[in-house]
C-alpha positions in Angstrom: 72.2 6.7 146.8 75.5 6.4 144.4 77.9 9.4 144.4 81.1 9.9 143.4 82.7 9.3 146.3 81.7 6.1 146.9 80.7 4.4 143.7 83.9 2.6 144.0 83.0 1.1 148.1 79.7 0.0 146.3 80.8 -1.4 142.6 81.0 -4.8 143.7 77.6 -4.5 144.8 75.6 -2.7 142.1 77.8 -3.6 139.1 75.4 -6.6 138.1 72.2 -4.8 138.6 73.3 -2.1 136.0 72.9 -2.6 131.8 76.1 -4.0 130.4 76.4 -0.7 128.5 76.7 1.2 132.1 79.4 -1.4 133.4 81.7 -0.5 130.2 81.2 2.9 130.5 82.4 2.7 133.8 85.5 0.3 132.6 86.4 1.7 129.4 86.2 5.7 130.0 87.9 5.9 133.3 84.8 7.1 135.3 86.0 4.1 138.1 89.4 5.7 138.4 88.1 9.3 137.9 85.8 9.0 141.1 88.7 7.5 143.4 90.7 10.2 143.4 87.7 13.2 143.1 88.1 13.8 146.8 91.9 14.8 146.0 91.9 15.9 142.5 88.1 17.9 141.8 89.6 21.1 141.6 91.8 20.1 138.4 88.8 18.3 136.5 87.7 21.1 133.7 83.8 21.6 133.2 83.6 18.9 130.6 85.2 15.8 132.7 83.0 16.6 135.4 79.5 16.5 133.9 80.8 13.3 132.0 81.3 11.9 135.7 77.8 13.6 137.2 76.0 12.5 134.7 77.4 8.9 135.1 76.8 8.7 138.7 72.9 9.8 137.3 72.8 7.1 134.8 74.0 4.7 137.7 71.3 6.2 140.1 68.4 6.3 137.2 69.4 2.4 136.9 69.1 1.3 140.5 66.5 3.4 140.8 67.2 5.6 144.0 67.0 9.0 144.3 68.9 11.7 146.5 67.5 10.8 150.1 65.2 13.6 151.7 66.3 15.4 154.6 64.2 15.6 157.7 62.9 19.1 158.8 63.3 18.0 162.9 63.7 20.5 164.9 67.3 21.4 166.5 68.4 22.7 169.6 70.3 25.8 169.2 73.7 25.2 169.0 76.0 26.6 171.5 78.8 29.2 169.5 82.2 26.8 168.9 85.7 28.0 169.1 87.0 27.7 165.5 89.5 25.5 165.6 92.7 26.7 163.6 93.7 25.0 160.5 97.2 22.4 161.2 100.1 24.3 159.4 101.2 22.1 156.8 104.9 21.5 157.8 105.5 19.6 154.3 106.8 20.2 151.1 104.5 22.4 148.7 104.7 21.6 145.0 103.4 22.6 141.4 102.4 19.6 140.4 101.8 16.0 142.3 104.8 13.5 141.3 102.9 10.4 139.2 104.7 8.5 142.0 103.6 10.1 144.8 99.7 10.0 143.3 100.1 5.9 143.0 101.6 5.8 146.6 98.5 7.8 147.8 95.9 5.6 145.9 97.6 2.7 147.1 97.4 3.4 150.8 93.8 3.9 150.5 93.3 0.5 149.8 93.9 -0.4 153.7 91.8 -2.4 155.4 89.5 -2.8 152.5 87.6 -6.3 151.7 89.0 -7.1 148.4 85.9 -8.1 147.2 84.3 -4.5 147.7 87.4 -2.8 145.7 88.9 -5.5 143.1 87.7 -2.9 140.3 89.6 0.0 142.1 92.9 -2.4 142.7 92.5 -3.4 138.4 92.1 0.2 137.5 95.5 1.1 140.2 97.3 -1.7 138.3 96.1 -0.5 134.8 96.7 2.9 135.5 100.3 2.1 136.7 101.8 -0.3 134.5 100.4 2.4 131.3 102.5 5.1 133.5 105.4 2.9 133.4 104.8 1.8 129.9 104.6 5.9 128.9 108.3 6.7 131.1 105.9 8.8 133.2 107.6 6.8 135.8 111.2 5.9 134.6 113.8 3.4 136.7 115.5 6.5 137.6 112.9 7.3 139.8 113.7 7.7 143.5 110.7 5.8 144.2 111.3 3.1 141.4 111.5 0.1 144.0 108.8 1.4 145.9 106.6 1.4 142.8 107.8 -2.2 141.5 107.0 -3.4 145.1 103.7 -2.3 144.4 102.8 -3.5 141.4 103.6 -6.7 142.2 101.5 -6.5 145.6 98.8 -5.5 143.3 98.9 -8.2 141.4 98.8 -10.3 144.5 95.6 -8.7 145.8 93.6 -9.8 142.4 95.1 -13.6 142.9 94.0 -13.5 146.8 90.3 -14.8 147.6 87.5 -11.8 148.2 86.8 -12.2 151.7 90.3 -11.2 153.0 90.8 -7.1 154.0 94.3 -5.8 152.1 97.2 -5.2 154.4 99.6 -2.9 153.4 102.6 -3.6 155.7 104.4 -0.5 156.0 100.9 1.8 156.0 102.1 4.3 158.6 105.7 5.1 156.0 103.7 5.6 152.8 101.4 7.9 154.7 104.5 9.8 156.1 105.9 10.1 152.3 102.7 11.3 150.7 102.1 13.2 153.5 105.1 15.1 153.0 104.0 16.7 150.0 101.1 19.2 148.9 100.0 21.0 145.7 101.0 24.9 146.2 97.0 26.2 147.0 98.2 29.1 144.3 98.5 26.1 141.5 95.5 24.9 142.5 93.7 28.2 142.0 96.2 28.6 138.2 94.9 25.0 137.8 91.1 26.0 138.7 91.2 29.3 136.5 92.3 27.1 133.3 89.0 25.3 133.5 86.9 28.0 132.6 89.3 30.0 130.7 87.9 31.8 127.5 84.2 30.2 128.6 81.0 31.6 128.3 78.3 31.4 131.3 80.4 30.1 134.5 79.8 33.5 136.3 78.9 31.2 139.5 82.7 29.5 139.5 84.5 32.8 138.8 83.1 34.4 142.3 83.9 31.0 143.8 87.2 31.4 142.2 87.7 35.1 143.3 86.6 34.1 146.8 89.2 31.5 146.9 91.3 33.8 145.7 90.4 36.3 148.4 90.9 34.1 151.1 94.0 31.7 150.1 96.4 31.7 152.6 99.4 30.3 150.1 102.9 31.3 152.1 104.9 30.0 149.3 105.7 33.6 147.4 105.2 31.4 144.2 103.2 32.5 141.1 101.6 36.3 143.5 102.0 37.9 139.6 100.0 35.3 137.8 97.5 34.9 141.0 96.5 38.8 140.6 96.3 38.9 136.7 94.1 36.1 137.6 91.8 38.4 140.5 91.3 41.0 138.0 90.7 38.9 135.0 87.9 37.4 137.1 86.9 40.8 138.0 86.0 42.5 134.7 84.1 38.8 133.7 82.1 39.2 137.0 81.3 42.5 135.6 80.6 42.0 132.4 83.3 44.3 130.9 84.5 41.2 128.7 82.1 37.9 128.0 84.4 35.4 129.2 87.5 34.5 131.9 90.4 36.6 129.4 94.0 36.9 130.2 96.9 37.7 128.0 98.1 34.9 125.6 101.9 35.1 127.0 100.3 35.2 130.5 98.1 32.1 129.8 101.0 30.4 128.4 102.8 30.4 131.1 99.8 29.6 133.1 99.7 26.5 131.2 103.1 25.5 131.7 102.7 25.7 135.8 99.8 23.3 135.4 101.7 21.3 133.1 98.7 20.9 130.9 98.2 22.9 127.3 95.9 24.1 125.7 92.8 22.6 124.6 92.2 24.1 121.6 91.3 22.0 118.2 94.0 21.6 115.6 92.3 21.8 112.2 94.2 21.7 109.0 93.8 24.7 107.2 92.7 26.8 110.4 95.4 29.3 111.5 96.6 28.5 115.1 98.8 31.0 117.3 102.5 29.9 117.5 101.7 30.3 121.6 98.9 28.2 121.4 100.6 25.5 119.0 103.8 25.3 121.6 101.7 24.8 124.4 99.7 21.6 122.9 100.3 18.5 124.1 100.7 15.9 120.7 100.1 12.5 121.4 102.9 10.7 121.4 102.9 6.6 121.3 105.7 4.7 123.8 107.4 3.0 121.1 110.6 0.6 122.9 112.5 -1.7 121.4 112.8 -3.4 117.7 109.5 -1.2 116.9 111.5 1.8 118.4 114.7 1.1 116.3 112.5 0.9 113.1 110.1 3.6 113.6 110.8 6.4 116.2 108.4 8.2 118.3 105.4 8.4 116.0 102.6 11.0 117.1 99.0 10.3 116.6 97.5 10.5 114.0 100.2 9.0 111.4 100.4 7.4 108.1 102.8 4.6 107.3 103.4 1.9 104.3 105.3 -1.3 104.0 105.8 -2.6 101.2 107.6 -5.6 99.3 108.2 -8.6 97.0 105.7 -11.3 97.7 107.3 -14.0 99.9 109.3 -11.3 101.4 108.0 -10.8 104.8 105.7 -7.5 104.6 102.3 -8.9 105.8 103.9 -10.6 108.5 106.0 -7.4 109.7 102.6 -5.7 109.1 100.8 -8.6 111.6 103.5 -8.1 114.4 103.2 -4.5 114.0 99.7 -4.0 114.5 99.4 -7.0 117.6 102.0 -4.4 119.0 100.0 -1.1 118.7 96.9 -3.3 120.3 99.2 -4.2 123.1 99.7 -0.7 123.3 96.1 -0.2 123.6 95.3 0.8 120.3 92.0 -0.7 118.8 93.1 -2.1 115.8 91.5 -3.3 112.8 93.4 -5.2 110.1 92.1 -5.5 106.3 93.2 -8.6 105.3 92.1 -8.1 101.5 94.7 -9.6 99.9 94.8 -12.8 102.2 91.1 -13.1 102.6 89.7 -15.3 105.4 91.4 -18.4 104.9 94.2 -21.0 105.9 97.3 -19.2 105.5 96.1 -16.2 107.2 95.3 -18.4 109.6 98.5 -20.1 109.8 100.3 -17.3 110.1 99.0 -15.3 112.6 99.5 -18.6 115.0 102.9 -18.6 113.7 104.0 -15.3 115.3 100.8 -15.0 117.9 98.8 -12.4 116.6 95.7 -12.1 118.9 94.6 -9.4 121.0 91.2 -7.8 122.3 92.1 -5.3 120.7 92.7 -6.5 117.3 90.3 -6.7 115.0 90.4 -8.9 111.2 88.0 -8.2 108.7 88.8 -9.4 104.8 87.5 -6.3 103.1 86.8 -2.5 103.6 84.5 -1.8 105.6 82.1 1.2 104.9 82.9 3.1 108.3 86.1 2.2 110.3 85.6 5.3 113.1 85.6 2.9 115.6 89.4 2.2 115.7 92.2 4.2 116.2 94.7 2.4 113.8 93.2 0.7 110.5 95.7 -1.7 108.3 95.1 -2.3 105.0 96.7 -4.8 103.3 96.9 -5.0 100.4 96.3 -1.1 98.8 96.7 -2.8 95.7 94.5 -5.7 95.7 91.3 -3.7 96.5 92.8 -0.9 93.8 92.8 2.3 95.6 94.6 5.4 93.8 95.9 7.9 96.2 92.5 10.4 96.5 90.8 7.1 97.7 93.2 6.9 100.0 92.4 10.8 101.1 88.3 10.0 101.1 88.9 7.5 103.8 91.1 9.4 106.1 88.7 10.6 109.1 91.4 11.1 111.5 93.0 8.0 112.2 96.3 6.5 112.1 96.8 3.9 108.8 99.5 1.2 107.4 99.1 0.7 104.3 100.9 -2.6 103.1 102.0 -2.8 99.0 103.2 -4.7 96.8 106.4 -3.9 95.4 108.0 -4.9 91.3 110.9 -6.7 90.4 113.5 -4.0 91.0 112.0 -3.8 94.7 110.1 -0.4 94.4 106.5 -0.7 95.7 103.4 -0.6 93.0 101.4 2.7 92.2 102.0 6.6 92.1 104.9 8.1 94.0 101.9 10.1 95.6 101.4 7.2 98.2 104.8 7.9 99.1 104.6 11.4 99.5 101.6 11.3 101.8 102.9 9.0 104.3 105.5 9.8 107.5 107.1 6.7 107.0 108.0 4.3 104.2 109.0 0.4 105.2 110.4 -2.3 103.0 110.4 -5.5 103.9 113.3 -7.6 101.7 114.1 -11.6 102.8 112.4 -11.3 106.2 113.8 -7.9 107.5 112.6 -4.7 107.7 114.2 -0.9 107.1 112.7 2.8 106.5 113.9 4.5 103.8 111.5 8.3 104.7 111.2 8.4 108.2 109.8 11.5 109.9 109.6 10.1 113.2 113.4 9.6 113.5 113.7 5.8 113.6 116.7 4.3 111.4 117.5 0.4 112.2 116.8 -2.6 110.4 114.6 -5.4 112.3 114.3 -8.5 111.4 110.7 -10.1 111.6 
């Protein structure tokens, strides 16, 4: 039988016996990388992420069809009373929150003495998962453990070039143990981290008395967070019961309780829907890694945004618009580029070998499509070529992130109502081959040249 524990021993082994649906699943949502660490990290999934991950590992199970094993009823000899053995006082450091570092050490480590070709998926999804922290300045070159974390990047990559048969041998084992070792999640965080899952839910009366019990029996010597611990206790106390229908705290109180988890919120922004100034300070926006040239132009755009380039023809804007969106694929982005003005055809063509537009991630199409929801970013090049007005440009918005590329006149203004102008975060022209905002929201003031 698959669980989550050791889905990842076993992928090698079951991948090609499950539908190619299943295996992206797997790839594409994270459930690979989610299971590896559930041993270490359970108690800070929220209810949602883990039935996503049970009822993968069902799907996986309904697949190979196998079922959870029956236990034998044999008879036992009594068992002779044990001395409890006391629980080794961790001599470490206790902290809030993990360091990203110290997580990839730990994962890394675990990969000791493993047959590559039982955990190549596991070593990918390591390498994925670090080079994206590294991409994001989760992990900066400030970082104590910078070298440590190049050196393993590169051994990972080494590993995935190295034949299947041969175990991994990570030389200096015993030191990243000690290191990782050294360090421990404050058991009161944990509990913070634990009570934040089911905050403000209806029905989880079963994991607030497992909660309270934890509570009840935590043996945290740190002095940390004792005043947020017992608003905690007797928040848990009047759900159990039943004076209030869900897990309810004070919003300053669950502020700050977010802020010690370093999470926020998840609560739905919804234009028009009035959100608490707490609330709105504690959420997380999505912010993409912009670095160089695309930095200097643009900023730090958060998701979802809405941008235009625009300019003379010959001048450069559908090839700035090319470069930028085989950028936001490298970034992991799924793309789709409208190429209506171009069409399918030989200069399209011509260019996009030019400057080496192709990604998995990018997708051409030469005209609207009825339903884009697929893709994070859509381009759409040109606005007027297919003739939108501004409210068409409002009908198709469903929540993702759009360029829209214009043509500009004579005196170098672009074509159609200053309402485009006013709905977009940032406005690009594009004059002899380089590139400048002139409305920027996202604080990016440099010229580029393309």
């Amino acid at each position: 039988m698959i669980t989550i524990s050791n889905i990842n021993d076993k992928w090698d082994e079951i991948k090609s016996k499950l539908s190619s649906n299943t295996v992206k699943m797997a790839t594409e949502n994270g459930f690979l990388e989610s299971a590896e660490n559930w041993e270490d990290l359970k108690d800070y999934f929220d209810d949602e992420a883990k039935e996503l991950l049970n009822n993968f590992i069902a799907r996986v199970n309904k697949e190979l069809g196998t079922s959870a094993p029956k236990k034998e009823t044999k008879p036992k000899a009594p068992k002779q009373p044990k001395t409890p053995k006391q629980k080794k006082e961790f001599s470490g450091e206790y902290v809030e929150i993990l360091a990203p570092e110290i997580s990839f050490i730990k994962r890394y480590a675990a990969l000791h003495g493993k047959k590559i070709s039982t955990v190549r998926d596991r070593v990918r999804s390591l390498l994925a998962s670090l080079q994206k922290a590294i991409v994001e300045k989760k992990i900066r070159k400030t970082s104590v453990y910078a070298n440590m974390i190049i050196a393993i990047q590169s051994n990972l990559i080494k590993i995935l070039n190295t034949d299947g048969s041969v175990s991994i041998n990570i030389m200096n084992i015993d030191d990243l143990k000690t290191l990782y070792g050294g360090f421990s999640v404050m058991p009161n965080a944990r509990i913070i981290k634990s009570y934040l899952s089911i905050q403000g839910k209806e029905n989880v009366k079963e994991k607030a008395k497992d909660l309270l019990k934890r509570i009840e029996k935590s043996t945290d010597t740190t002095g940390r967070f004792t005043t947020e611990i017992s608003n905690i206790k007797h928040s848990l106390e009047h759900y159990i019961d039943g004076s209030t229908d869900t897990p309810e705290i004070s919003t300053q109180t669950l502020a700050g309780l977010y802020g010690i988890a370093n999470t926020s919120a998840k609560k739905k922004i919804v234009s028009g829907n009035a959100l608490g100034s707490i609330d709105f300070l504690a959420t997380n926006f999505k912010i993409l890694p912009f670095t160089g040239k695309w930095k200097e132009l643009i900023g730090q755009p958060s998701e979802p945004f809405k941008i235009m380039i625009y300019g003379k023809a010959g001048s450069g804007k559908s090839s700035c618009s090319l470069q930028f969106a085989q950028y936001l694929a490298e970034l992991g982005k799924k793309v789709l580029y409208v190429a209506d003005e171009e069409k399918f055809g030989y200069t399209l063509q011509e260019k996009m070998k030019r400057f080496g537009i192709a990604h998995k991630n990018l997708s051409i199409i030469d005209k609207m499509p009825s339903n884009t929801s697929e893709f994070d970013i859509v381009f759409v090049d040109s606005i007027n070529s297919i003739g939108y007005e501004p409210e068409d440009l409002r009908k198709l918005d469903k929540g993702q992130s759009w360029v829209y590329v214009f043509q500009a006149t004579k005196e170098g203004n672009f074509r159609g109502s200053q309402e485009f102008e006013h709905d977009v975060d940032t406005s690009i022209v594009v004059e002899d081959m380089k590139a400048h905002s002139v409305k920027n929201r996202f604080g990016g003031k440099g010229e580029i040249s393309i």
